[in-house]
N, C-alpha and C positions, 0 to 999 in steps of 0.2 A: 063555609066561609062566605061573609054577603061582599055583594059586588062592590060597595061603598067602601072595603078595609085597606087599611096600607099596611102590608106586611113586608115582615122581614124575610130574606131572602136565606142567608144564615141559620134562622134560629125553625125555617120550615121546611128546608132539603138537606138532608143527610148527606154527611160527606161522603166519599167515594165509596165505593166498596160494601154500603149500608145497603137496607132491604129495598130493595129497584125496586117492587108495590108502597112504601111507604114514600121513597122521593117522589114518582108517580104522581101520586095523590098531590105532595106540597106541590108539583107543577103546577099543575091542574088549578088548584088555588093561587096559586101566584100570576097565572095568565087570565082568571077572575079579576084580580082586586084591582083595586083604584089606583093604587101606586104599591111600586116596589121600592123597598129599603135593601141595600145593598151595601154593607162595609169595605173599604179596601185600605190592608196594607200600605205604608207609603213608605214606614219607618225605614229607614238605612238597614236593620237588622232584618226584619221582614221582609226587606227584598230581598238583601243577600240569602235568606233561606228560607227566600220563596213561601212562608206561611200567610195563609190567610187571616183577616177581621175575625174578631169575636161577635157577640151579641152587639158591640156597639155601648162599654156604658160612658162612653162620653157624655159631650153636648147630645144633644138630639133634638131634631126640628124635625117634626111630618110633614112640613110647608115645603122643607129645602133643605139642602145639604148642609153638613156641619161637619167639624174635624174635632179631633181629638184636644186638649191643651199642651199635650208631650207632640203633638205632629204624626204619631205614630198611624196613626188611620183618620180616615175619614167616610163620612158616611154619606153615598148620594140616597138621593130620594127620586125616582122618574115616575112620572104619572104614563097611561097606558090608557088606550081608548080603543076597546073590543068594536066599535061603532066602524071602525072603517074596514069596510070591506073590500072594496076594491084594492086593497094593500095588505100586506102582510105588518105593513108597518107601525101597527098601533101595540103590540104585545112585545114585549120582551120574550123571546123564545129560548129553549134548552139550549141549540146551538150556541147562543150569544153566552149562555152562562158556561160553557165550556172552553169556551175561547177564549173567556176572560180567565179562566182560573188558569188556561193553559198559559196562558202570555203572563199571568203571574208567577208560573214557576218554570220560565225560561225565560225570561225576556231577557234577563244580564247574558246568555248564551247566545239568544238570537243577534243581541246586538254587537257583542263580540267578536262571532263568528262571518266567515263569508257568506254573501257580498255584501252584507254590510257594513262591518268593520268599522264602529264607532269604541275610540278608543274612551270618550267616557261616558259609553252605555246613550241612554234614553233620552239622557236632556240633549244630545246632539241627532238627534233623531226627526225629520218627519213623518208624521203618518197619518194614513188617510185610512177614513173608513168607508165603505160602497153599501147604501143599504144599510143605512144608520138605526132607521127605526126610530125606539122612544131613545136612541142616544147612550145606553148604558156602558156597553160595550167600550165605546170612542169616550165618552167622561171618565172612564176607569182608568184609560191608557194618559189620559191627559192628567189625572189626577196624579198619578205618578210623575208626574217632571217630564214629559215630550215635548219636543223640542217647539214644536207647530204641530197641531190636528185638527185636521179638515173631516167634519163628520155632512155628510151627505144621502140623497133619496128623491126619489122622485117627487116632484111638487106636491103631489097630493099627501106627502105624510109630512110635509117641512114646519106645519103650524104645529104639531106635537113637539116635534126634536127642536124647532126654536124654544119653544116653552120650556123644556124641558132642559134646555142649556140656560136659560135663565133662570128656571131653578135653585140652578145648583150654580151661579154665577160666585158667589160670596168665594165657592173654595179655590178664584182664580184669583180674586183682587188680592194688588197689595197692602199689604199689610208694615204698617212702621215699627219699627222696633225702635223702645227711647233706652240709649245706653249713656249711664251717668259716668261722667269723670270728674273727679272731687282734684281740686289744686288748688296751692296759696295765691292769696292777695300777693298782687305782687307790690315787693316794700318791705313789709310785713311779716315776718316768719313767722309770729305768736298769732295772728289773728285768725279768724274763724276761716275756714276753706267755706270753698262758693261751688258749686253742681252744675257743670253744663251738661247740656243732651246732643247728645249726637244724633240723628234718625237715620236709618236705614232699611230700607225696604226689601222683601222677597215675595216672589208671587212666580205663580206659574201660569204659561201660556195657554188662556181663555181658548177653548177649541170655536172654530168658524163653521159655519153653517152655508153647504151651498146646494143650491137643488142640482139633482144627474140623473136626466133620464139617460141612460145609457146609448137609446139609440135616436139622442139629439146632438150632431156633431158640434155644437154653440156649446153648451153643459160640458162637452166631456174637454173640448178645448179650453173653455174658461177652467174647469177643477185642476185638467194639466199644468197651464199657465204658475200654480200655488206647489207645484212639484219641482225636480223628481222626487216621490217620496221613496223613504228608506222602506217603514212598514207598509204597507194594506191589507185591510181587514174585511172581511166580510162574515155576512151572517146569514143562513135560509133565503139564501138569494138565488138557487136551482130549484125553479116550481114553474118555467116554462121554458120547452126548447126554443121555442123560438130567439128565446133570450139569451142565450150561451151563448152566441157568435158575442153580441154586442158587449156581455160583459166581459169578455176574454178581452178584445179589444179594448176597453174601457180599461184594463189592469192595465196593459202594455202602454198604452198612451202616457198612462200617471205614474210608471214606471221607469227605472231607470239602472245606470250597472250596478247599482249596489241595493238594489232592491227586494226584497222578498215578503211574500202574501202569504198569508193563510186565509182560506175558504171553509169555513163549518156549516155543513148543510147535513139535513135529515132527507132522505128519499122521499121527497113528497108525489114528482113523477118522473118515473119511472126511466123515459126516455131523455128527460132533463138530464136528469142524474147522467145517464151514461152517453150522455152528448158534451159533457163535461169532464170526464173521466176521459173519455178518449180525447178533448181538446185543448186539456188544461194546461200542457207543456209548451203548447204554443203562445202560449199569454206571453211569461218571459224567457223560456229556453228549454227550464226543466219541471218535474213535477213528482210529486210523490203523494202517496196514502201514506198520513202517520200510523203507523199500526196503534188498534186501539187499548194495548198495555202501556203504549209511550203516553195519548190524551189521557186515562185513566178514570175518566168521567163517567157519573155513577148512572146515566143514560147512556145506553150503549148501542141507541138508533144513530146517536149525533157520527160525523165522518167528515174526518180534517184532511185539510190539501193541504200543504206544500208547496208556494212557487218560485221559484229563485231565478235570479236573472244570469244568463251565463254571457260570455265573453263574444259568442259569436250573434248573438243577438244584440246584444248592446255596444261593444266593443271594450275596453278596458276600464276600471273604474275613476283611473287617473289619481 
């Protein structure tokens, strides 16, 4: 695959359970290419059971995101720059695509269940993501109906993930709907009826763009300030100890009683990895290892947290 392609993301990694050497390989090519194409579900049905996008034979634009004409999916497009090095932030990683497949076949649960307890799921929802990257991740959750999503990263990857939420800007605006209603002249019962339009708008909440260096207390207060959020997300954001105090804190600040994180990270080091594993119940109370038959992800380096906020941390949800 040349570094110039925009592939699809779908139609180059084998669903779960497929040949781990052959999804491999589509990685491998997908953290190549120019851009990624990514379909998501949005349909009423598709959420209720949790299925994923096809191929995508909608609209389609390689420029930008497009949606279906039934609303049933939409397709983002994010662009990716292997150039930056000082960050992890220019590739779309495994982590990020498992997270997203997992939040799409739980989210009506997570939002359901405690402490979140949104009685109509996702559109009453905020959520933040830590560690945005090219954005995929946080337009996925936002493309579904959330309520407010704050996608975030250290300054030096913000000129991608701003681009890359204008992008895909179109599948937030609204949009009019012109609905005719036919009625008599009035006077007149034999006369020809006249068509007014009604308009009416739906659109979903454009996700916000703010830089978090973790351990600048201005960034993590100002991201606060747009909270509590319900959900947060993160992605391949354990690759230096020294940074685990800071983002553990950086949850809890953005955090609140009815909040709960997930973390998907691969062992990149070693000591990260278990500098967070033993400090991750401190973020909001509690903490867990989803076991990897519950994620089901057909990478089976990727390992999801768990963070929920409990009552004696936060106090009651009210």
């Amino acid at each position: 695959m040349g570094d110039g392609e925009t592939l699809h993301y779908q139609s180059v990694v084998p669903d779960a359970g497929a040949d781990g050497d052959a999804a491999a390989e589509g990685f491998f090519d997908l953290a190549n290419a120019r851009c990624v194409r990514y379909t998501v579900a949005v349909g009423e049905r598709e959420a209720r059971e949790g299925r994923g996008g096809g191929e995508g034979d909608g609209e389609t634009n390689e420029a930008s995101g497009s949606s279906r004409a039934d609303g049933s999916e939409v397709e983002l497009v994010v662009e990716q720059d292997q150039s930056l090095h000082d960050s992890c932030g220019g590739i779309v990683w495994e982590s990020a695509y498992a997270l997203e497949q997992y939040m799409r076949l739980n989210i009506g649960r997570i939002c359901a269940s405690p402490p979140v307890k949104r009685k109509r799921g996702l559109s009453r929802c905020k959520v933040l993501e830590l560690g945005a990257g090219a954005g995929l991740l946080g337009l996925a959750v936002a493309a579904r109906g959330a309520k407010a999503t704050v996608l975030t990263d250290h300054p030096n990857a913000m000129p991608l993930l701003e681009r890359n939420v204008r992008r895909n800007s179109a599948l937030f605006e609204t949009r009019a709907e012109l609905v005719g209603k036919k009625r008599k002249k009035r006077g007149d019962a034999n006369a020809d009826t006249e068509t007014t339009t009604t308009t009416t708008s739906t659109s979903k909440s454009k996700p916000k763009c703010m830089p978090l260096d973790w351990t600048n207390d201005a960034h993590v207060d100002a991201v606060a300030r747009e909270g509590p959020f319900d959900i947060i997300l993160a992605t391949d954001v354990v690759f230096n100890e020294s940074l685990v105090a800071p983002l553990l804190a950086a949850i809890r600040a953005c955090g609140g009683p009815r909040t709960v994180a997930y973390v998907c990270v691969q062992e990149r080091c070693a000591a990260a990895f278990d500098a967070f594993r033993r400090g991750a119940s401190g973020a909001l109370g509690s903490a867990r290892e989803v076991p990897r038959e519950e994620l089901g992800f057909v990478d089976e380096e990727c390992v999801l947290f768990e963070l929920k906020a409990t009552r004696d941390v936060f106090g009651d949800a009210g």
